[in-house]
MIDOSE-1310 file (N, C-alpha, C; in nm, 2 decimals, decimal comma, always signed):
residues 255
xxxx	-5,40/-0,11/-3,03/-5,51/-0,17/-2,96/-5,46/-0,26/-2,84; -5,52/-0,28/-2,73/-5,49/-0,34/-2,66/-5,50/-0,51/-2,65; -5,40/-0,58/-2,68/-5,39/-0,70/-2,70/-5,45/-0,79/-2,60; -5,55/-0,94/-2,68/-5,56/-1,03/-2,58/-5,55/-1,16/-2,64
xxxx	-5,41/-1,18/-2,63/-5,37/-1,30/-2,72/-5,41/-1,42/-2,60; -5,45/-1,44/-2,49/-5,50/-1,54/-2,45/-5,64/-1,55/-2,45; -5,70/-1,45/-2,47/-5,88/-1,48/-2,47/-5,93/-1,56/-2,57; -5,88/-1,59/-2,68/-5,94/-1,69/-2,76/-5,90/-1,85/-2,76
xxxx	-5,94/-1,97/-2,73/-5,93/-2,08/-2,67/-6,02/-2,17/-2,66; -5,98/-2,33/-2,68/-6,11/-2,37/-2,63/-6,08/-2,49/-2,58; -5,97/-2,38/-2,44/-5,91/-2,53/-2,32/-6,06/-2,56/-2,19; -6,01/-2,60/-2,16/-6,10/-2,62/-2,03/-6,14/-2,49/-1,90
xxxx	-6,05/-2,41/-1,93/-6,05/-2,31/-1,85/-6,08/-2,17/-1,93; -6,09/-2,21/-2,08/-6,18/-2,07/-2,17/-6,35/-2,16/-2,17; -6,36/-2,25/-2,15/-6,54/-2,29/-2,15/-6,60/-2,30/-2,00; -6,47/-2,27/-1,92/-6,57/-2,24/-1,78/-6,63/-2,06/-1,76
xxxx	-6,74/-2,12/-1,65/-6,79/-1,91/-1,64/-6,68/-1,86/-1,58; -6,69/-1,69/-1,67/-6,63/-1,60/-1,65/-6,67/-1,55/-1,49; -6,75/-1,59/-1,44/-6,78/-1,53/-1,34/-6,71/-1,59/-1,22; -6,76/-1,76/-1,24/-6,66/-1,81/-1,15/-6,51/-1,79/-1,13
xxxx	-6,48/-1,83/-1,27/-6,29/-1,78/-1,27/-6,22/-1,60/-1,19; -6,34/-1,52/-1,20/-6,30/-1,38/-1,16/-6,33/-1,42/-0,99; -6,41/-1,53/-0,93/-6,43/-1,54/-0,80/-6,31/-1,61/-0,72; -6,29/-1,66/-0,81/-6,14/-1,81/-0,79/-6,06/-1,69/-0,80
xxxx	-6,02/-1,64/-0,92/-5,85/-1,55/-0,89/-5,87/-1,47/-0,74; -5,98/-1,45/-0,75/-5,98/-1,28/-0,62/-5,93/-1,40/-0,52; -6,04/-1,51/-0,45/-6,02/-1,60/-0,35/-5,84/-1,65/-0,34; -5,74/-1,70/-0,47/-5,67/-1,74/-0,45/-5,58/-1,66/-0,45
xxxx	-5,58/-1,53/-0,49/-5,46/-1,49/-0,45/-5,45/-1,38/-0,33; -5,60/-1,35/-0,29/-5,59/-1,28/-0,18/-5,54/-1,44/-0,06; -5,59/-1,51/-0,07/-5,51/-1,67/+0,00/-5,30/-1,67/+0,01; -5,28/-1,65/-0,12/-5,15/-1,63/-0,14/-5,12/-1,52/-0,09
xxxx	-5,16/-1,41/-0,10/-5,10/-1,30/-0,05/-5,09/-1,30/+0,07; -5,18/-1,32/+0,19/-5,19/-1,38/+0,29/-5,09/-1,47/+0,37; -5,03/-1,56/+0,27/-4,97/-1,69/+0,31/-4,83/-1,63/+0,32; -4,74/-1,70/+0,45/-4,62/-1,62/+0,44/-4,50/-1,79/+0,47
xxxx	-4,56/-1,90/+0,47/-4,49/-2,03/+0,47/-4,45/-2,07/+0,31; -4,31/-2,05/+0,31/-4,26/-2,13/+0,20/-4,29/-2,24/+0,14; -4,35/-2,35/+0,20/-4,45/-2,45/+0,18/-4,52/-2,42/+0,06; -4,63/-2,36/+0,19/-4,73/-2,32/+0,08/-4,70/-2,21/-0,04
xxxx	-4,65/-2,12/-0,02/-4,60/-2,10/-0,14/-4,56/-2,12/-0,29; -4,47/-2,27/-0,25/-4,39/-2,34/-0,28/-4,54/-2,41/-0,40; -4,63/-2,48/-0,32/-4,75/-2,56/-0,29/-4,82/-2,47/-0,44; -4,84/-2,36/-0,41/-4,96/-2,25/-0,49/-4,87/-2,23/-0,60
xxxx	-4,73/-2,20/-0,62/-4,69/-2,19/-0,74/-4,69/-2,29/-0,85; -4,69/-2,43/-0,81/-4,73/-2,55/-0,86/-4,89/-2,53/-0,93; -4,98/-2,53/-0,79/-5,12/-2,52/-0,85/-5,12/-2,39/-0,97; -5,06/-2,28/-0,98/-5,03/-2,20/-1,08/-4,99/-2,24/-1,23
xxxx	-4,91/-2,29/-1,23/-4,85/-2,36/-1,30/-4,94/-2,45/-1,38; -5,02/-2,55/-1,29/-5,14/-2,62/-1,36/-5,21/-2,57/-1,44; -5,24/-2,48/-1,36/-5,37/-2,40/-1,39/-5,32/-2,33/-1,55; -5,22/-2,28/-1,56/-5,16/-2,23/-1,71/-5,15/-2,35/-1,77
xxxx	-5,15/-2,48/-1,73/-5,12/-2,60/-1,83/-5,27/-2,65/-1,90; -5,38/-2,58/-1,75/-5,49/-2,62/-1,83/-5,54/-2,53/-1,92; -5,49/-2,44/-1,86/-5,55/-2,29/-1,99/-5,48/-2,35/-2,15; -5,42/-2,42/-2,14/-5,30/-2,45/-2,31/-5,24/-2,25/-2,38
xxxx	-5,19/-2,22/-2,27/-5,17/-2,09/-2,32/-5,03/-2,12/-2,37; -5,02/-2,02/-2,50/-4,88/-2,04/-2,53/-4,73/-2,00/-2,43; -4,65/-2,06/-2,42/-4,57/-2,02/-2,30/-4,44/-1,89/-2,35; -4,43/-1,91/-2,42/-4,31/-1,75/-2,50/-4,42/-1,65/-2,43
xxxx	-4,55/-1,65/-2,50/-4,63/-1,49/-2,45/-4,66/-1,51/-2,31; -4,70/-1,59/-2,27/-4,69/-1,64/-2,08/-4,52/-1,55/-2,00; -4,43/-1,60/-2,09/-4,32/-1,56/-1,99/-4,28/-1,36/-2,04; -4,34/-1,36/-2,21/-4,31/-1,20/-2,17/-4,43/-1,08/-2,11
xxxx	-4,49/-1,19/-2,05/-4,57/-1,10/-1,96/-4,52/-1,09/-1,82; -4,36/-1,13/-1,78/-4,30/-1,12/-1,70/-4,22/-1,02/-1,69; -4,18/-0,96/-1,82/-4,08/-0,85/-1,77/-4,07/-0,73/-1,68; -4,16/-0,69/-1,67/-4,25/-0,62/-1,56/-4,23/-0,66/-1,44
xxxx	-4,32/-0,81/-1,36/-4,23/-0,80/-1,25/-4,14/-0,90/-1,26; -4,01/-0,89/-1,36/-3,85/-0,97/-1,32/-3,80/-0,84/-1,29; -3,83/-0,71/-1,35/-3,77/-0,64/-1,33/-3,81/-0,54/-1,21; -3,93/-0,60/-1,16/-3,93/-0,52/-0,99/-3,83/-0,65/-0,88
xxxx	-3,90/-0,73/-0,92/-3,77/-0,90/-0,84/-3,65/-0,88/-0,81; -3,57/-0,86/-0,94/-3,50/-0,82/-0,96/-3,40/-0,65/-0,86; -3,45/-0,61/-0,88/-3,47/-0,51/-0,76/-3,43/-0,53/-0,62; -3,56/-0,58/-0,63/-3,57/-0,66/-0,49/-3,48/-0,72/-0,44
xxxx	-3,45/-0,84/-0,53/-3,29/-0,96/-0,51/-3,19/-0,84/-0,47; -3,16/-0,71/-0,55/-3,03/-0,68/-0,52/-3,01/-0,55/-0,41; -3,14/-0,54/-0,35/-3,17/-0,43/-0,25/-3,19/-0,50/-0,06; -3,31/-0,58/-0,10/-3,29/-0,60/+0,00/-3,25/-0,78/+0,10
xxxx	-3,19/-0,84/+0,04/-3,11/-0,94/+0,12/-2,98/-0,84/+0,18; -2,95/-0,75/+0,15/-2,81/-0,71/+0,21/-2,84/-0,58/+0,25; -2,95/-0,53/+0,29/-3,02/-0,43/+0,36/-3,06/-0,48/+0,51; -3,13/-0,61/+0,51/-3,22/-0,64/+0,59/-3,15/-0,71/+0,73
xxxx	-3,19/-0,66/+0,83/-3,11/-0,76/+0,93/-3,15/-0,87/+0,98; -3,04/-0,92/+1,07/-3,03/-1,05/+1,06/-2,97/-1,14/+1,08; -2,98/-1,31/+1,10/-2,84/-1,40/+1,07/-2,79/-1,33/+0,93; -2,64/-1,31/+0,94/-2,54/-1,30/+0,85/-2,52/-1,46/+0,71
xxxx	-2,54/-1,44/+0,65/-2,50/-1,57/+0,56/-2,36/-1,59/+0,49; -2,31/-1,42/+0,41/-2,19/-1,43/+0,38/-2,14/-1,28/+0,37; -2,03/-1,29/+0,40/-2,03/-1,15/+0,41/-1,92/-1,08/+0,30; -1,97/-0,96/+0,21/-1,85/-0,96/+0,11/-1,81/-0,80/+0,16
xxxx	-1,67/-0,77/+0,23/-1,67/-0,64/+0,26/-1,77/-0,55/+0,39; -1,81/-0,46/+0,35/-1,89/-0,41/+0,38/-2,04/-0,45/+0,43; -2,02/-0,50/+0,34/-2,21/-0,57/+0,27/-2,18/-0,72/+0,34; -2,35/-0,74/+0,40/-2,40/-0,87/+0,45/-2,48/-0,94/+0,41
xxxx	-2,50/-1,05/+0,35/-2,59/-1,09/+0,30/-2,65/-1,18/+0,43; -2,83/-1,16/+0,43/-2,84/-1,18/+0,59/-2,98/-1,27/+0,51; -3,00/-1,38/+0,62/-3,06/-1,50/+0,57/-3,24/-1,46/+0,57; -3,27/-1,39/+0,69/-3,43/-1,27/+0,63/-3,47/-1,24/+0,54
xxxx	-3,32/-1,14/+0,49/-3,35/-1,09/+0,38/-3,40/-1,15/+0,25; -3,30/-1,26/+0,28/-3,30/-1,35/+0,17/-3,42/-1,48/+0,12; -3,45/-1,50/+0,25/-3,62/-1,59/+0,28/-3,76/-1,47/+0,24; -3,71/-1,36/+0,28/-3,83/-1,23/+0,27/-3,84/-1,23/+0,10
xxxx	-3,72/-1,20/+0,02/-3,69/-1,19/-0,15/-3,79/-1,32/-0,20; -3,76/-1,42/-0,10/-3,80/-1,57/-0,18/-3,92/-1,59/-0,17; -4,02/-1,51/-0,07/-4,12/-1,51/-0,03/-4,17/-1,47/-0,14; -4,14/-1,30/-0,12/-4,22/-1,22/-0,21/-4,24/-1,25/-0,39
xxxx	-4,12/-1,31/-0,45/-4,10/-1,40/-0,52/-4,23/-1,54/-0,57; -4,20/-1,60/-0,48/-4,30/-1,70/-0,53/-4,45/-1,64/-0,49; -4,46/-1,53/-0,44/-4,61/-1,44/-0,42/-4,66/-1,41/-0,58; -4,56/-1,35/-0,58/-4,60/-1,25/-0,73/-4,58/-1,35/-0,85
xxxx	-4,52/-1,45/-0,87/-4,55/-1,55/-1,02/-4,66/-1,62/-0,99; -4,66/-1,69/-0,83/-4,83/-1,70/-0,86/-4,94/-1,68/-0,83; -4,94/-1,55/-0,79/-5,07/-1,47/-0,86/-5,05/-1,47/-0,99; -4,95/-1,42/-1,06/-4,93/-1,36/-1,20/-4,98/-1,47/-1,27
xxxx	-4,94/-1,57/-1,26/-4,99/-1,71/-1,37/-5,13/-1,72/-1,31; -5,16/-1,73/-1,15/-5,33/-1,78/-1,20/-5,38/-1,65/-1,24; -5,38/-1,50/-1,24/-5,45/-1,38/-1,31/-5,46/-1,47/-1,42; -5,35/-1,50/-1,54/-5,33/-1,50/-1,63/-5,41/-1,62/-1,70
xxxx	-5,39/-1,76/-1,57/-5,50/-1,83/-1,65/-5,63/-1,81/-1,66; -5,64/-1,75/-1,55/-5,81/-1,75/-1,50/-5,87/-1,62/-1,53; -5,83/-1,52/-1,55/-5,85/-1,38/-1,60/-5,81/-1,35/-1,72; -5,71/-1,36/-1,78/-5,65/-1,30/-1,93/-5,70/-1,40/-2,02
xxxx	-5,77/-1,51/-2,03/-5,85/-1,61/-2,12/-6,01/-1,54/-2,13; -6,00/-1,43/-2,08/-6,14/-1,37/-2,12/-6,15/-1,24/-2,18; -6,21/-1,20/-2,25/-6,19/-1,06/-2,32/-6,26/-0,94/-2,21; -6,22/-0,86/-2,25/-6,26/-0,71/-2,14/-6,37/-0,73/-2,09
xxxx	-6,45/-0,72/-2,21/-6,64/-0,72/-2,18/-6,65/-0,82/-2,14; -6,62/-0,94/-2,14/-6,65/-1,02/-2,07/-6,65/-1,03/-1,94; -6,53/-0,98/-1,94/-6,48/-0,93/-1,74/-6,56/-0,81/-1,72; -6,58/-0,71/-1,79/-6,68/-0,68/-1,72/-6,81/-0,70/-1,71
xxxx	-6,88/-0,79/-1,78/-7,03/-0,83/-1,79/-7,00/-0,96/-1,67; -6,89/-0,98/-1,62/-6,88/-1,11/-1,49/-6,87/-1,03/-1,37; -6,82/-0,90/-1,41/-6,80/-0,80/-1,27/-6,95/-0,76/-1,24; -7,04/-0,71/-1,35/-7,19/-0,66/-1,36/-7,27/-0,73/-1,27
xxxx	-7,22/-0,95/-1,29/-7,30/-1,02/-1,23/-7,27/-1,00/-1,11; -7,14/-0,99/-1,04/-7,12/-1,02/-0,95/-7,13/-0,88/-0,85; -7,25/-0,80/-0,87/-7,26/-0,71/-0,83/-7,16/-0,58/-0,77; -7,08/-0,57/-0,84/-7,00/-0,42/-0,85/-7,06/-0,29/-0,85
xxxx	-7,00/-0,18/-0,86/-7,10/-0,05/-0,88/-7,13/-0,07/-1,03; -7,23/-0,04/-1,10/-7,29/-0,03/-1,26/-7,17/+0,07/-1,27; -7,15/+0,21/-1,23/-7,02/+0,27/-1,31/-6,88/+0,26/-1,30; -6,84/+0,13/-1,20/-6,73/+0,08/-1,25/-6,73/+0,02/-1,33
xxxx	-6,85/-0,07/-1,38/-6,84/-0,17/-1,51/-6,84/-0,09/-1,61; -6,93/+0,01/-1,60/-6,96/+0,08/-1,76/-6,83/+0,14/-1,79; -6,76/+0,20/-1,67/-6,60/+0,27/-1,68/-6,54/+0,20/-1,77; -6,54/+0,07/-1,70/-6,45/-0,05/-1,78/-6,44/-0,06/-1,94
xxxx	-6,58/-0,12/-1,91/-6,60/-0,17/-2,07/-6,64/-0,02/-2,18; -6,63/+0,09/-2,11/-6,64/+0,21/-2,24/-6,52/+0,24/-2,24; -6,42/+0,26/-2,12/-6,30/+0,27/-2,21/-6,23/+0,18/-2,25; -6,26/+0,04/-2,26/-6,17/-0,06/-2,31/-6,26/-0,01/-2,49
xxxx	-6,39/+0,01/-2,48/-6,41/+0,05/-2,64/-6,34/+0,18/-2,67; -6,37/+0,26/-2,62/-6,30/+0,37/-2,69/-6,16/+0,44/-2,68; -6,08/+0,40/-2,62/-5,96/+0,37/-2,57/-5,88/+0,39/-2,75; -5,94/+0,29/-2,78/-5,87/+0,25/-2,93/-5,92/+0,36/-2,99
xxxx	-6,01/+0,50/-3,02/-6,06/+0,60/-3,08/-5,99/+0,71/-3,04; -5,95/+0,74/-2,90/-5,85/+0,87/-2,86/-5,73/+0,79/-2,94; -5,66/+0,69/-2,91/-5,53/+0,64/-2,98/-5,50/+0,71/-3,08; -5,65/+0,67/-3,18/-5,66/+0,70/-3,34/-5,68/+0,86/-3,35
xxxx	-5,70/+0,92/-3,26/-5,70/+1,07/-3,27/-5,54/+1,12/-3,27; -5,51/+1,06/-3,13/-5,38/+1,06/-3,11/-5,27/+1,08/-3,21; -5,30/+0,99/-3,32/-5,21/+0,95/-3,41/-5,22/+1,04/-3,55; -5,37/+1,09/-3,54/-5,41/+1,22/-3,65/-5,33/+1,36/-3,56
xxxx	-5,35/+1,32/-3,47/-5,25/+1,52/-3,45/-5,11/+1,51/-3,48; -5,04/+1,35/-3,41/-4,92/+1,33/-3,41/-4,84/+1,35/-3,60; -4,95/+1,30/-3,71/-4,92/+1,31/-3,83/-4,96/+1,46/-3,86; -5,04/+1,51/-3,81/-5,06/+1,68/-3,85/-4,92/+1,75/-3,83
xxxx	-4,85/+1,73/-3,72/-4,76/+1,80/-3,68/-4,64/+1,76/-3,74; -4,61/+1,62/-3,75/-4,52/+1,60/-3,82/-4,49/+1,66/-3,99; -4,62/+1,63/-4,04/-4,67/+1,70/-4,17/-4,57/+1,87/-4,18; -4,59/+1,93/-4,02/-4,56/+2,11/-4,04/-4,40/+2,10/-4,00
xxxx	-4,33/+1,98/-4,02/-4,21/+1,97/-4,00/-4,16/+1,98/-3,86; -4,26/+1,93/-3,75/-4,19/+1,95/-3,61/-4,12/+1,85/-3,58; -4,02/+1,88/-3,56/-3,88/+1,79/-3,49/-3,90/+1,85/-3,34; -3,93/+1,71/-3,27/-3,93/+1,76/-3,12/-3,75/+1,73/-3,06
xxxx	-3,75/+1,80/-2,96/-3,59/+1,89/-2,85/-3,63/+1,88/-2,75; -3,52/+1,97/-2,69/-3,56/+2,00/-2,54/-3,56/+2,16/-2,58; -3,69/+2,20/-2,60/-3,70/+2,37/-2,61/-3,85/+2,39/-2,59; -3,85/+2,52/-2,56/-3,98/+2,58/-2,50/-4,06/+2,53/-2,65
xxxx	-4,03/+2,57/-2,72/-4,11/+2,46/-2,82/-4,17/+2,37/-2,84; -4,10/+2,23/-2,83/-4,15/+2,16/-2,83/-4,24/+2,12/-2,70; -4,19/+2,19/-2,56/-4,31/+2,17/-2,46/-4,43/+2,21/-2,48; -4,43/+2,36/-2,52/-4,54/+2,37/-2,59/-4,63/+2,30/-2,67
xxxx	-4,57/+2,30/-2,83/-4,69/+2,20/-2,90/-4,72/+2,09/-2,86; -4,69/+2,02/-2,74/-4,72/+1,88/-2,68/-4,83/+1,93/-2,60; -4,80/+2,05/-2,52/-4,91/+2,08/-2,46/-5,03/+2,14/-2,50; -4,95/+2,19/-2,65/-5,13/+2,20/-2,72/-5,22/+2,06/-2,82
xxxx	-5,09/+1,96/-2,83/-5,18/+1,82/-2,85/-5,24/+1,80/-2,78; -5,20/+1,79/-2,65/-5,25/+1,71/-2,54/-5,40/+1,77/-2,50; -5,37/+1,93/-2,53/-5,52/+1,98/-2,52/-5,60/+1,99/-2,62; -5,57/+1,97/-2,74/-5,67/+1,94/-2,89/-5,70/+1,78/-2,83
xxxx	-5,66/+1,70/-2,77/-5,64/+1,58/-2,77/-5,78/+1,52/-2,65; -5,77/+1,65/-2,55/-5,85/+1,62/-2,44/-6,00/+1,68/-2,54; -5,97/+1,77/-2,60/-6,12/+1,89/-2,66/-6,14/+1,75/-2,77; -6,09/+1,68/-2,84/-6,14/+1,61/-2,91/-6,21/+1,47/-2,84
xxxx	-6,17/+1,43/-2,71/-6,22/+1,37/-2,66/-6,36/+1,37/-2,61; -6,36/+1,50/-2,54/-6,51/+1,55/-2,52/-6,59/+1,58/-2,62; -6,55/+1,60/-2,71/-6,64/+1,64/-2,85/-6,71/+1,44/-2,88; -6,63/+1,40/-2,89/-6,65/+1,23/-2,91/-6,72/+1,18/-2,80
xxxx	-6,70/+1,21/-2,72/-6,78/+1,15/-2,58/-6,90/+1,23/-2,59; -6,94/+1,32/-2,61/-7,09/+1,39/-2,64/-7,17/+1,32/-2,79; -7,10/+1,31/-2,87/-7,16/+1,25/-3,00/-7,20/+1,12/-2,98; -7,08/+1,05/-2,89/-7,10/+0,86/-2,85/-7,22/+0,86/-2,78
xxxx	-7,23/+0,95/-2,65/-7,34/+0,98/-2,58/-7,54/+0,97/-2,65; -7,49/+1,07/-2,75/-7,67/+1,12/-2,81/-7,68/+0,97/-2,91; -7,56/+0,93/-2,95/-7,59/+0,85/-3,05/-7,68/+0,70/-3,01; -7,62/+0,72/-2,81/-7,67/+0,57/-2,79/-7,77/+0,57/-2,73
xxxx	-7,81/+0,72/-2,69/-7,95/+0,78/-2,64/-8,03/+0,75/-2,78; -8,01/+0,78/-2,86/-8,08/+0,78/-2,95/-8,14/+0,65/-3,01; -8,04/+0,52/-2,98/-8,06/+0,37/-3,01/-8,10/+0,33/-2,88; -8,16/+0,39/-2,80/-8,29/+0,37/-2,66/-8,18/+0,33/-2,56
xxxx	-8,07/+0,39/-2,53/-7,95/+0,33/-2,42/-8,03/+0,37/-2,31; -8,06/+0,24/-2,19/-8,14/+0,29/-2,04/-8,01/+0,29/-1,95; -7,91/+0,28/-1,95/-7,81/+0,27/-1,86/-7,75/+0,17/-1,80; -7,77/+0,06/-1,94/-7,72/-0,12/-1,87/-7,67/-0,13/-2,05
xxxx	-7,55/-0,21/-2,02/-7,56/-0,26/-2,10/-7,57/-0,45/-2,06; -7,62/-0,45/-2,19/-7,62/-0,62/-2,22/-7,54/-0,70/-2,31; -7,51/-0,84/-2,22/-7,45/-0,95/-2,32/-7,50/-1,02/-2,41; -7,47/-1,05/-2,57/-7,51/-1,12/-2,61/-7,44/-1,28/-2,59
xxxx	-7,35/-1,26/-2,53/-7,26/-1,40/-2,48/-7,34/-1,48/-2,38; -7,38/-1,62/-2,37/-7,40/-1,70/-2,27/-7,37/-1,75/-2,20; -7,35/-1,71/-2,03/-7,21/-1,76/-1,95/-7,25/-1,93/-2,00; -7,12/-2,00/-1,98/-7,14/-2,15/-2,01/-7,17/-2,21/-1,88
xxxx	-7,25/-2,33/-1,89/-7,29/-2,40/-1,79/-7,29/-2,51/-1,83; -7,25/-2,62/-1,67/-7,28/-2,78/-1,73/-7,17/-2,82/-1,60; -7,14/-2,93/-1,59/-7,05/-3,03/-1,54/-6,94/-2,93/-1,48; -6,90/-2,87/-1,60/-6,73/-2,82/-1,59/-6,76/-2,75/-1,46
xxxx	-6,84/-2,67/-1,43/-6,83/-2,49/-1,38/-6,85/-2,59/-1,19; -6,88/-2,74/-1,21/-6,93/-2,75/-1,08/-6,78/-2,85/-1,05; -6,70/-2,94/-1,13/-6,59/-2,97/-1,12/-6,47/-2,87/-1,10; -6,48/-2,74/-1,12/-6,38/-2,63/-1,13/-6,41/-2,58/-0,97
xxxx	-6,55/-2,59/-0,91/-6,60/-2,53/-0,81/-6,46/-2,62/-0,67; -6,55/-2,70/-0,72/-6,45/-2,85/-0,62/-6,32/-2,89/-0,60; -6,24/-2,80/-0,74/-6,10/-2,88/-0,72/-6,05/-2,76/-0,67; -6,15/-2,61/-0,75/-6,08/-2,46/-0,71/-6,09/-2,42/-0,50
xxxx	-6,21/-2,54/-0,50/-6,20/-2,52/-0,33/-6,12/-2,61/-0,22; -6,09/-2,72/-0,33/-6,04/-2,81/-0,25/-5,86/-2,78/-0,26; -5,85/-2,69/-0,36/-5,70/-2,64/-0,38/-5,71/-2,50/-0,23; -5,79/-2,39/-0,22/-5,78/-2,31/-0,10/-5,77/-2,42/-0,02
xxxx	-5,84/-2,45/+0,00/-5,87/-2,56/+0,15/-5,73/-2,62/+0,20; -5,66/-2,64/+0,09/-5,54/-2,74/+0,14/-5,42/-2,66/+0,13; -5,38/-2,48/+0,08/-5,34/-2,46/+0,09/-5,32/-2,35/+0,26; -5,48/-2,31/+0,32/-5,50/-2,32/+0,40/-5,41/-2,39/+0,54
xxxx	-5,52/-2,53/+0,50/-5,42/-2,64/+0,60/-5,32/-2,65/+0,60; -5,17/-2,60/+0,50/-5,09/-2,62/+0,52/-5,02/-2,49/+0,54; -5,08/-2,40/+0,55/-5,03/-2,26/+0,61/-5,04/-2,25/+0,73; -5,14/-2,33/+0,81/-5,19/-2,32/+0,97/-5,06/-2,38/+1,02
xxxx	-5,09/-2,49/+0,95/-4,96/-2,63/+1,04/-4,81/-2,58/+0,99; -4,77/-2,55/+0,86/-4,63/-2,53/+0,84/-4,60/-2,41/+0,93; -4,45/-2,40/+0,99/-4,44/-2,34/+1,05/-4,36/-2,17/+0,94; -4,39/-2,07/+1,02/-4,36/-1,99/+0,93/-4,17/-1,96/+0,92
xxx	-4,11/-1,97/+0,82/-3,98/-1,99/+0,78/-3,89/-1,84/+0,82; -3,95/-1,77/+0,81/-3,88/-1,63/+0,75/-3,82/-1,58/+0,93; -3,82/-1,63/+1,05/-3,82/-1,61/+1,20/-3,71/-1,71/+1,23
């Protein structure tokens, strides 16, 4: 099943709307992606940082939600500072390590942890359906929501099919190789796997026709309202605003 060990909470930033926090991530990190001053940067990974302090998320599952991108960074660090031209900084042999490069790596760097931590406070503190009943409000297409939230439900039902062929076949003693064999019976799971999908998807279908489905669904959740959602409005605009101003005025580093 697909894990959401930060959706349950009851920091400050799990009792604000879902709808606002999906408007704030989109706003701040299309802002950060945008931003190319170390400064600010510098500036938004802090505000990041908060923002996970106010979520009270646990910080072990915070950081292994990094491995993913350390290990594109990572990359990055050892590709392109000594790719890129440039002032020279040190030179080992062959290889230059050139100060662009190296301001470009730093850039892109503090880009990606903070988006990554605000996604994480302001997005991953809410469960699927709730992101998508905040995508619904916020006027999206109806069948990318419905996309969403039916396969975030049934996702976990092919798994569970998944797992019935996978024990059938083990059951008939298949030891998978590298042989025309084993490519085969993979390619006949995969097609029992798709036929059993569509068989499920027709039954799910009549079943919800049948319990009067018009083509919406609805929340029984109540976005939250009060004080919080208009104090989150003010500090979440007054944080763009100033990371703005200091992206106009700082001069950009990487030239």
């Amino acid at each position: 099943m697909i894990q959401e060990p930060f959706a349950s909470g009851d920091s400050a930033i799990h009792q604000l709307s879902p709808t606002l926090r999906v408007v704030a991530a989109a706003a701040y990190s299309f802002l950060v992606a945008l931003a190319h001053g170390l400064p600010t940067l510098a500036v938004a990974l802090v505000f990041s940082l908060l923002m996970v302090l106010f979520a009270r998320l646990p910080l072990g599952k915070v950081l292994q939600r990094f491995t993913v991108v350390l290990g594109f960074l990572l990359l990055i660090w050892a590709i392109l500072p000594w790719t890129y031209k440039g002032e020279i900084l040190y030179q080992f042999g062959p290889l230059a390590l050139s100060r662009p490069g190296v301001l470009l790596c730093l850039e892109i760097s503090l880009k990606s942890i903070a988006i990554l931590l605000a996604m994480i406070a302001l997005v991953s503190t809410m469960t699927t359906a709730r992101l998508g009943h905040a995508l619904n409000r916020l006027h999206l297409p109806d069948k990318l929501v419905y996309l969403i939230l039916i396969t975030y439900r049934y996702i976990f039902v092919i798994e569970q099919e998944y797992q019935r062929l996978m024990r059938a076949v083990r059951i008939r003693n298949f030891s998978p190789g590298t042989n025309l064999h084993t490519y085969r019976t993979y390619a006949w799971l995969l097609g029992m796997l798709f036929v059993r999908s569509a068989e499920r998807a027709k039954r799910v279908h009549q079943a919800m026709v049948c319990r009067g489905f018009s083509g919406k669904f609805y929340s029984l959740l109540e976005s939250p309202r009060g004080y919080r959602n208009w104090v989150f409005v003010i500090l979440m605009s007054l944080s763009l605003l100033s990371l703005a101003i200091l992206e106009i005025s700082a001069p950009t580093m990487l030239l």
